[in-house]
C-alpha positions as CSV (number, residue, x, y, z in Angstrom):
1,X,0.0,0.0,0.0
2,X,1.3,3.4,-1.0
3,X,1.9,5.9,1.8
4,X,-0.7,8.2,3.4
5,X,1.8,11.3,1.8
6,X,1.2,9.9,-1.7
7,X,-2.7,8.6,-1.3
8,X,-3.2,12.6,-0.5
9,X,-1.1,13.6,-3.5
10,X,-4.1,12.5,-5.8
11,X,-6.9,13.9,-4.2
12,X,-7.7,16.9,-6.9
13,X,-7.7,20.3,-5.8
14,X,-11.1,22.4,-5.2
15,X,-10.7,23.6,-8.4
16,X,-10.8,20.7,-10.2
17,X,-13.7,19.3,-8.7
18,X,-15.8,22.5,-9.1
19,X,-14.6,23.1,-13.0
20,X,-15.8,19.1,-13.7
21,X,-19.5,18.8,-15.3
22,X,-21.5,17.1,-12.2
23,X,-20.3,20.6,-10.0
24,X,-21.2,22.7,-13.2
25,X,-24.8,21.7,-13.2
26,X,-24.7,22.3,-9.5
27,X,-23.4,25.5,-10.0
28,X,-26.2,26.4,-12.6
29,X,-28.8,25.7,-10.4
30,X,-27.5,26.8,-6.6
31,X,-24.9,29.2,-7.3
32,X,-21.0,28.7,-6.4
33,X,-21.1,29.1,-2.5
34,X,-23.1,25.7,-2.2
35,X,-21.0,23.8,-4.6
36,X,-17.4,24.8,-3.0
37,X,-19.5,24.1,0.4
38,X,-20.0,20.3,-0.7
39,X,-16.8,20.2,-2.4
40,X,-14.6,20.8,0.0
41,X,-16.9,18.6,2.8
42,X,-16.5,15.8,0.5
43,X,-13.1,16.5,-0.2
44,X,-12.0,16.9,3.7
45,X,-14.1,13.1,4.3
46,X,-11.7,11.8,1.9
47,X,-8.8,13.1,4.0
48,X,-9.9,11.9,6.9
49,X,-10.6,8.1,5.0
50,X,-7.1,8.2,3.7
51,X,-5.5,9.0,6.7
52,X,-7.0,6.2,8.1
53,X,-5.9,3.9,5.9
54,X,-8.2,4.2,2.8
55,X,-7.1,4.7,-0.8
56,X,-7.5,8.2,-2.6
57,X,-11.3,7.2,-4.3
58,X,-11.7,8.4,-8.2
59,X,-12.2,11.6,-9.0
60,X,-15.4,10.8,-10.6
61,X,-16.6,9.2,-7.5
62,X,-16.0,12.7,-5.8
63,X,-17.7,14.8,-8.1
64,X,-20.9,12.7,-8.0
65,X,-20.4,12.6,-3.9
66,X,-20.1,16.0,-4.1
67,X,-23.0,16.9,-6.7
68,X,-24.9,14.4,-4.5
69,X,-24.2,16.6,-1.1
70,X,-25.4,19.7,-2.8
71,X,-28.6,18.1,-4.0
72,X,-29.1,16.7,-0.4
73,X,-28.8,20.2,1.2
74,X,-30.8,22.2,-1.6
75,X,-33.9,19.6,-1.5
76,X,-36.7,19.7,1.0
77,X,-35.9,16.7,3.6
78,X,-39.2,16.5,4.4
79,X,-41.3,15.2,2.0
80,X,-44.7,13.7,1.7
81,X,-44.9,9.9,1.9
82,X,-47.3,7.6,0.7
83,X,-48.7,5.3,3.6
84,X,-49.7,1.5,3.2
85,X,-48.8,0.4,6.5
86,X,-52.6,0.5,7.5
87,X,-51.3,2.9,11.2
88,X,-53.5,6.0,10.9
89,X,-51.7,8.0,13.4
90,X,-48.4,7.2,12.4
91,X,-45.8,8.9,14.8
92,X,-42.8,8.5,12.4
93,X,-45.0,9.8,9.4
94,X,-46.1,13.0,11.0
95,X,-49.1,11.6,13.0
96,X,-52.5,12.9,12.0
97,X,-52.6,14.2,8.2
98,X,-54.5,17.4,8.3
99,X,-56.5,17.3,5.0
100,X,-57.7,19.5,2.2
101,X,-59.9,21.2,4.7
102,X,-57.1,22.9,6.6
103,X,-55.0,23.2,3.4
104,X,-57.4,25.9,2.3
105,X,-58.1,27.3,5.6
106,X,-54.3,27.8,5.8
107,X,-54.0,29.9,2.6
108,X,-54.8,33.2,3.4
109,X,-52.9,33.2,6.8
110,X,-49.7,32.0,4.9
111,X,-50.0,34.4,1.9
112,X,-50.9,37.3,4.3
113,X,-51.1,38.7,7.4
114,X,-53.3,37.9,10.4
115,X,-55.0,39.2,13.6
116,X,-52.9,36.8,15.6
117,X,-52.2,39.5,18.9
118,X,-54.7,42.2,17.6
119,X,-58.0,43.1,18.8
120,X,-59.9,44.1,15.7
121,X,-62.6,45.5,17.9
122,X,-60.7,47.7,20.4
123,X,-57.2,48.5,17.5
124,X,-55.2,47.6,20.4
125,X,-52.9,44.3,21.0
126,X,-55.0,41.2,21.5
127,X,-53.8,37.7,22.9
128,X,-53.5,35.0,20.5
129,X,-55.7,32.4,22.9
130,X,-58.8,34.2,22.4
131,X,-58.5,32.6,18.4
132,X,-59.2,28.7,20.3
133,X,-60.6,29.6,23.5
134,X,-64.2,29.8,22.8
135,X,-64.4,27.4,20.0
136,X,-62.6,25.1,22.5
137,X,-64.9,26.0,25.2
138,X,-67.9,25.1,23.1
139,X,-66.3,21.9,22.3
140,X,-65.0,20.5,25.5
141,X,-67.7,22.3,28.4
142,X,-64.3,23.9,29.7
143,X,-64.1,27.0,31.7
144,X,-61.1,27.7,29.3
145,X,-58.1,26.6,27.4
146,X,-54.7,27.2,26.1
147,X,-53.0,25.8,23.7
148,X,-48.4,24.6,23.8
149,X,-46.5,22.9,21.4
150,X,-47.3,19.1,22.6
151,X,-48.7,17.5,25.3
152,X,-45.4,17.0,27.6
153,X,-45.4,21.0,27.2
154,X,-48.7,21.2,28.9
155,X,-47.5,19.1,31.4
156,X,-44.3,20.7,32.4
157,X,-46.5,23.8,32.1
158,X,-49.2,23.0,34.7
159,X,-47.1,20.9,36.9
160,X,-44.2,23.7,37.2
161,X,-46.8,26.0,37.5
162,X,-49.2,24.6,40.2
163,X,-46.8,22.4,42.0
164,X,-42.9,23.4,41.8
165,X,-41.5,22.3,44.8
166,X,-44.4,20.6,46.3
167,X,-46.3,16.9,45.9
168,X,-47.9,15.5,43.0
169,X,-49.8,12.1,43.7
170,X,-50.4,9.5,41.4
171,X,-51.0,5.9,40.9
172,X,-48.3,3.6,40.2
173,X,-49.5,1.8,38.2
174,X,-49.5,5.5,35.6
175,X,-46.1,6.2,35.6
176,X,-46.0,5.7,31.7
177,X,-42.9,6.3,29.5
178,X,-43.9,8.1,26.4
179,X,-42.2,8.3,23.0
180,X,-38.6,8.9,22.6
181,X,-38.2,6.6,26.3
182,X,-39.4,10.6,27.7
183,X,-41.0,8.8,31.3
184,X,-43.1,10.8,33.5
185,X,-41.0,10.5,36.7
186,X,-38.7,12.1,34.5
187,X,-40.7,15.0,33.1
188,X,-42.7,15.6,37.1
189,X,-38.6,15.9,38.2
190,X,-37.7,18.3,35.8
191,X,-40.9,20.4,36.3
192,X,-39.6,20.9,39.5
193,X,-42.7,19.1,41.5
194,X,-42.1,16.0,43.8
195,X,-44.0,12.8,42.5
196,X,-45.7,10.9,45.5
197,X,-46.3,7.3,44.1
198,X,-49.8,5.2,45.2
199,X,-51.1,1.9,45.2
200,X,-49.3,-0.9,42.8
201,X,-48.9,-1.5,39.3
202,X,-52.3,-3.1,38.9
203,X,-54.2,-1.7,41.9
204,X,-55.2,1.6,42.8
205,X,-58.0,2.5,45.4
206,X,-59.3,6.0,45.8
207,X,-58.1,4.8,50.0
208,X,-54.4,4.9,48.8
209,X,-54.7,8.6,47.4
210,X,-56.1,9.8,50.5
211,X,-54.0,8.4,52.8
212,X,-51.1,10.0,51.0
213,X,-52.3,13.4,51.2
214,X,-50.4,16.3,53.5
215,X,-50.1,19.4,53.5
216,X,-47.6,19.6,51.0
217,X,-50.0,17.8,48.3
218,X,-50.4,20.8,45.5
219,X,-52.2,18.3,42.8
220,X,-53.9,15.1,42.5
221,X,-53.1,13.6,39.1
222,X,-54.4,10.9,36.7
223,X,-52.2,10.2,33.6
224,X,-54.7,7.4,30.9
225,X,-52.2,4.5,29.9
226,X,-53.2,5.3,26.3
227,X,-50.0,3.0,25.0
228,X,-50.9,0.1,27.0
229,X,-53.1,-1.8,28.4
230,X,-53.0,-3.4,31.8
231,X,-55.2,-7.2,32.0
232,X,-56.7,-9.3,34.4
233,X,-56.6,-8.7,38.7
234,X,-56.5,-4.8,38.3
235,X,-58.3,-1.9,39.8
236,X,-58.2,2.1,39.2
237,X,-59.9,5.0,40.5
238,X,-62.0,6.5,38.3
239,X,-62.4,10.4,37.0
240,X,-65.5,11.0,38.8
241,X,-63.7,9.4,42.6
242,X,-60.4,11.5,42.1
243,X,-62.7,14.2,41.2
244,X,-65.0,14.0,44.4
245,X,-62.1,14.1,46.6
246,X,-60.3,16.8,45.5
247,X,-63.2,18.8,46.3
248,X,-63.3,17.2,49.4
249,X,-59.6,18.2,50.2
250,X,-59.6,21.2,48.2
251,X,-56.7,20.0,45.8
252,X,-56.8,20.6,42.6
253,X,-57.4,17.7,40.6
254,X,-55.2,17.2,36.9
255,X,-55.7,14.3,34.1
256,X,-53.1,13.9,31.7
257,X,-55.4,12.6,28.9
258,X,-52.9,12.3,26.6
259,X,-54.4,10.9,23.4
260,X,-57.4,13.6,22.5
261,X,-60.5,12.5,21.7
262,X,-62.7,15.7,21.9
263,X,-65.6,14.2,22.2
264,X,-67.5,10.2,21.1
265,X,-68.5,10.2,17.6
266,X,-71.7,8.3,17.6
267,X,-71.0,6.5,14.8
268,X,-68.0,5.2,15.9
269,X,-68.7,2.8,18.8
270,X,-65.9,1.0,19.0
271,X,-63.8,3.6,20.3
272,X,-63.3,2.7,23.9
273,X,-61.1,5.8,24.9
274,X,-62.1,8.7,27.4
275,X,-62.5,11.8,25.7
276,X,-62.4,15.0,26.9
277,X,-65.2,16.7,27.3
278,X,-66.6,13.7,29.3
279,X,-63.5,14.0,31.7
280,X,-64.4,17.4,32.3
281,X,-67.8,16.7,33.1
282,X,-67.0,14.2,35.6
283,X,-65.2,16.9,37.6
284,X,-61.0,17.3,36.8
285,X,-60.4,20.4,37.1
286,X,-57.8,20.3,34.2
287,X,-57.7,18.0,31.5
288,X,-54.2,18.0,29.0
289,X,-54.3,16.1,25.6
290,X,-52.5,16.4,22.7
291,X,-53.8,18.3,19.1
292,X,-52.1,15.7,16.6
293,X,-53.4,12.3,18.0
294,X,-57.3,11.5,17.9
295,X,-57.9,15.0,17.9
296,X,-56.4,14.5,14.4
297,X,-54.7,18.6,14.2
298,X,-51.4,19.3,14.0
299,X,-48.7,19.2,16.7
300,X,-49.7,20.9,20.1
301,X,-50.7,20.0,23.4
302,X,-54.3,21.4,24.9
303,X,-55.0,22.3,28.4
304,X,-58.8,23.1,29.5
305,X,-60.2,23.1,32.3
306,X,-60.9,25.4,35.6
307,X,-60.6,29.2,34.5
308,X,-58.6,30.0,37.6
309,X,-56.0,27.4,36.9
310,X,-55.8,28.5,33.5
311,X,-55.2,31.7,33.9
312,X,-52.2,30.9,36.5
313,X,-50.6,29.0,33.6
314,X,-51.0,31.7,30.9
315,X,-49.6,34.6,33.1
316,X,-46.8,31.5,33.8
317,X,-43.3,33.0,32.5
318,X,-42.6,29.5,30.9
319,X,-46.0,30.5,28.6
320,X,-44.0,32.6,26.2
321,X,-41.2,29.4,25.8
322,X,-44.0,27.1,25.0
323,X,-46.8,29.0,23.3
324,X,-47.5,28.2,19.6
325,X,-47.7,30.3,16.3
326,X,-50.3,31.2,13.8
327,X,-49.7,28.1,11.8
328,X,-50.3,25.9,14.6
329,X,-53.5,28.2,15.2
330,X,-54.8,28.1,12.4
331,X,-54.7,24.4,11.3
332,X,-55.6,24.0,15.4
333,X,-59.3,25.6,15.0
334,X,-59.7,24.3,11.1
335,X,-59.5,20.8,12.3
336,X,-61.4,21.6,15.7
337,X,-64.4,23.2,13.6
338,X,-65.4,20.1,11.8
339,X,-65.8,18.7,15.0
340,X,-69.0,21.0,15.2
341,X,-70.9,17.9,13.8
342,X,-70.6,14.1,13.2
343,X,-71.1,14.5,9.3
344,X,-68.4,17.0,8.9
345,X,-66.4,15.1,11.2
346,X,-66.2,12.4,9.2
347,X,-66.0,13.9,6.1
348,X,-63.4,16.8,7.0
349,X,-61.3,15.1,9.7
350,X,-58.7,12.4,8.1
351,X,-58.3,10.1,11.0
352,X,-61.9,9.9,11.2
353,X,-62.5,9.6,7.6
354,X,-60.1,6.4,7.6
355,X,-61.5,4.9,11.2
356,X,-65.3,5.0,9.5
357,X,-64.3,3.0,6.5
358,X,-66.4,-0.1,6.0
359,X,-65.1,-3.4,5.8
360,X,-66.8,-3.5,2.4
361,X,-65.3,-0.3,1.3
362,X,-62.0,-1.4,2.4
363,X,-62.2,-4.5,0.3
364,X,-63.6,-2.7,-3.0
365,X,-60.3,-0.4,-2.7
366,X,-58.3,-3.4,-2.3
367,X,-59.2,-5.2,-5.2
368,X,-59.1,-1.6,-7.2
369,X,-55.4,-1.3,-5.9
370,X,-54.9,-5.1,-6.7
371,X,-56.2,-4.6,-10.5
372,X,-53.9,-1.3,-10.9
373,X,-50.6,-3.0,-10.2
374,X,-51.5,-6.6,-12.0
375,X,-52.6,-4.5,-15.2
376,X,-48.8,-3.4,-15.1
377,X,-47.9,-7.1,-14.9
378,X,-47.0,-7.4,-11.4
379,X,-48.6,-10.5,-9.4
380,X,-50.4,-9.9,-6.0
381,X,-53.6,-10.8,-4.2
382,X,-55.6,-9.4,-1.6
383,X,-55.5,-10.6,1.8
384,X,-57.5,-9.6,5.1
385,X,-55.2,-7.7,7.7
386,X,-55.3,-6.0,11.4
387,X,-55.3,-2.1,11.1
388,X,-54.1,0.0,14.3
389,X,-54.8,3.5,15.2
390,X,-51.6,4.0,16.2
391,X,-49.4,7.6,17.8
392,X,-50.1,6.0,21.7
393,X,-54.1,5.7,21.2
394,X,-55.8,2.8,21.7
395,X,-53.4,0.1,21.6
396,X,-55.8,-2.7,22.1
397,X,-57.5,-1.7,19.2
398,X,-57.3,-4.1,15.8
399,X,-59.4,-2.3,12.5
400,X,-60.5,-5.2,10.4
401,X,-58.9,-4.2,6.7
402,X,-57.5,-5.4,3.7
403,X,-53.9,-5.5,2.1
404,X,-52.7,-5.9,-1.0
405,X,-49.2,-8.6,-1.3
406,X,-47.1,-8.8,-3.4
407,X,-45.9,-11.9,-4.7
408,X,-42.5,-13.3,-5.1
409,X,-42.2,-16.3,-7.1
410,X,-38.4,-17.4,-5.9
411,X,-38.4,-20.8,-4.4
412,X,-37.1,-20.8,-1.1
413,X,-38.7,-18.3,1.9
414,X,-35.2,-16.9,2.1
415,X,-34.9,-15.6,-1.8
416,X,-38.8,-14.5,-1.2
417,X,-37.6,-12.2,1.6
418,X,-34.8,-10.8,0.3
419,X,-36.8,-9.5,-2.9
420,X,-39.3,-8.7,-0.9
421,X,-36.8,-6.4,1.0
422,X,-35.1,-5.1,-2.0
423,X,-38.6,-3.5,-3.4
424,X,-39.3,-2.3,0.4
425,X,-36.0,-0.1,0.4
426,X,-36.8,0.5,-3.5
427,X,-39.8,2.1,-2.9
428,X,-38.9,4.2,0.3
429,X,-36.0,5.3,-2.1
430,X,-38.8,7.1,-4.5
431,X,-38.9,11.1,-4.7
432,X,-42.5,10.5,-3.3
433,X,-41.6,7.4,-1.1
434,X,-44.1,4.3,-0.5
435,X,-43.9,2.7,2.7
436,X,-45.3,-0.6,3.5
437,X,-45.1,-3.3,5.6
438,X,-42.7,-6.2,5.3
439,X,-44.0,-9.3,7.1
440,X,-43.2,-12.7,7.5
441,X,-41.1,-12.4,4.1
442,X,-43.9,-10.9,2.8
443,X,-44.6,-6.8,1.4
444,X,-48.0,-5.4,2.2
445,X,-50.2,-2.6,1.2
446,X,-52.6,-1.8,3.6
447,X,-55.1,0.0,2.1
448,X,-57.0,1.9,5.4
449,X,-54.4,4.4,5.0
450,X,-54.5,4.9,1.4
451,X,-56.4,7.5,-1.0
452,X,-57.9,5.8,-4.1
453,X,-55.9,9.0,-6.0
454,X,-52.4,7.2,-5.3
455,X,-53.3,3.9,-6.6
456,X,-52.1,4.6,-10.7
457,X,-49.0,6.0,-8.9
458,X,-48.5,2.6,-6.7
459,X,-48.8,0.5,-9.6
460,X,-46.7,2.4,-11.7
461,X,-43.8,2.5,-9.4
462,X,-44.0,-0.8,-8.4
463,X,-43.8,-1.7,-12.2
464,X,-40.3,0.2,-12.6
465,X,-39.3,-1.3,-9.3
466,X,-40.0,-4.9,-10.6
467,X,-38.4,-4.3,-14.2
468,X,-35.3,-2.7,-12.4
469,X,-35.3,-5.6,-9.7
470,X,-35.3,-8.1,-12.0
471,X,-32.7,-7.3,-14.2
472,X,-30.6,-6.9,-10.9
């Protein structure tokens, strides 16, 4: 192996990668300062590969790294994503999708400007939670609301607020860890409150929170396991028993809802979660849910409840860290207004345009999918699978649906999954990506999640995918 002195001596300058025709194009499109950026971050890589032992790479090779770099920086990272996994809230995919509804709702506050902290009626500054406060109000049966950046921001919020340096008691058996391994021991510490544990994992009576209660209890608190589910010999105290005795002790009385169900469609039996406005009614005096979950808005965390509580938290100076802007706002109160009826609610509100399909609508779209991608000569079938509602809601929950799978024709299971792997990554490597589900060396399409618009688009991919695989 040549030396480390010579290796370098290859490497091209700066100028010879920027003057060859992959940086050129770059160049046209992004101007110079972008290129030389990715040229010479590509270039120093290669110094650091060498000196560790690697041979100086083709020159070509760095030009296309280099174009690539540029590309990578200059493109959107986010982009939209095509979902067949059958999860309607899906946390990696940006949980709830907001629909066509809030799209145009959103127009004129993006292209413009907006009334966010003026009073229109006085021409004098205004606060920006009067623009959910009464439609939240309405909606929930709250005294009134606020609205933070996610539901752990509530939390802190309220618990930093109310209970810094005093005790907050809650069951044991509620001491969830949320996503990103965030745990609520954790989140009660670094609010600056003292968390007073109750009962056991799988019992808690209303006896063990009154026993624990001093004079240093600020809160009672509930937080709804709404990412588990606990079976068999258990026991919990319900809204309505905390409730009656924090009245009776004067404390107030907190649930950390979590997944944020406004209120029970009636159409939609099956849902077995508590929502908010019936937690209210039962007596907490604060209720804290999240805005992209069942709620199906965009990311932000809701607290309603008791006016004199919330007033405490928006004069809190923490408020100003954690409020939201007029995007979140907006697309808040789009998505809350079709909850002003069942029929726009389905209609208007994604999640809950996917979680009312019918089995038999779910199987016509199948088979439509199905026909798309065999016209293009691709085999698959369709096959019955188990939906979820996914982002921490109702995790006992299976939706009855169907998928369309692909077929592999290799012989052995192992050939079958490796193909079926390839065409996974293939299709996640798309400009619009697809994702899927890869199970049991098997690809599926689950189509709960899907729009009947995307199918051509499916089909067509997978086609290219298939040519491109198979001469591979």
């Amino acid at each position: 192996m040549s030396s480390v002195k010579d290796r370098m001596k290859y490497l091209p300058g700066v100028n010879a990668v920027l003057n060859s025709d992959p940086i050129r194009e770059v160049i046209k499109k992004y101007g110079s300062a972008l290129a030389t950026h990715a040229t010479r971050s590509v270039l120093e890589r290669a110094r650091d590969a060498i000196n560790e032992g690697a041979e100086t790479p083709e020159h070509g090779k760095l030009e296309r790294e280099a174009a690539d770099l540029a590309e990578r920086i200059a493109l959107p990272a986010l982009k939209e994503v095509v979902n067949a996994t059958g999860v309607v809230i899906h946390t990696n995919l940006g949980r709830s999708p907001l629909g066509a509804r809030v799209l145009r709702d959103l127009s004129p506050i993006v292209n413009g400007y907006s009334n966010l902290e003026f009073d229109l009626q006085s021409a004098s500054r205004g606060s920006r939670h009067d623009h959910v406060s009464l439609l939240l109000k309405y909606l929930t049966g709250a005294e009134d609301a606020l609205v933070v950046n996610n539901n752990t921001a509530g939390l802190i919020l309220a618990l930093g607020t109310l209970a810094s340096g005093r005790e907050v008691i809650i069951s044991r058996g509620e001491l969830i860890e949320i996503g990103g391994s965030f745990r609520l021991p954790e989140i009660m510490e670094a609010s600056g409150a003292t968390m007073v544990e109750v009962g056991t994992t799988n019992k808690t009576r209303i006896a063990d929170f009154e026993k624990a209660i001093t004079e240093k209890t600020a809160l009672l608190m509930m937080a709804h396991r709404s990412n588990f589910a606990i079976r068999g010999f258990t026991e919990e105290v319900s809204v309505r028993e905390l409730a009656s005795l924090a009245v009776r002790k004067g404390i107030p009385f907190l649930y950390d809802l979590g997944s944020g169900l406004l209120r029970k469609p009636t159409s939609l039996s099956f849902l077995d979660e508590p929502d908010v406005r019936s937690s209210l009614a039962d007596g907490a005096d604060l209720v804290l849910f999240s805005g992209d979950k069942l709620l199906g808005g965009p990311q932000s965390g809701i607290v309603a409840g008791k006016e004199a509580l919330i007033s405490r938290l928006k004069k809190a100076p923490l408020m100003r860290a954690l409020r939201v802007g007029k995007l979140t706002l907006a697309a808040l109160t789009s998505v809350m207004r079709s909850y002003l009826n069942d029929e726009s609610l389905m209609r208007d509100n994604p999640v809950f345009s996917m979680l009312s399909q019918s089995p038999e609508n779910l199987k016509r779209k199948a088979s439509k999918l199905a026909d798309a991608i065999q016209k293009t000569g691709v085999e698959c079938d369709v096959v019955e699978s188990a939906a979820q509602c996914g982002g921490g809601t109702l995790p006992d929950l299976k939706l009855d649906s169907f998928s369309v799978r692909i077929l592999f024709r290799e012989r052995t299971t192992v050939k079958r999954s490796k193909s079926g792997e390839r065409v996974f990554a293939a299709l996640l490597a798309l400009k619009r990506p697809v994702l899927g589900v890869l199970r049991a060396a098997e690809l599926h399409l689950d189509v709960l999640t899907l729009n009947e618009s995307d199918f051509p688009f499916i089909a067509s991919a997978l086609a290219g995918i298939m040519v491109d695989t198979a001469a591979s």
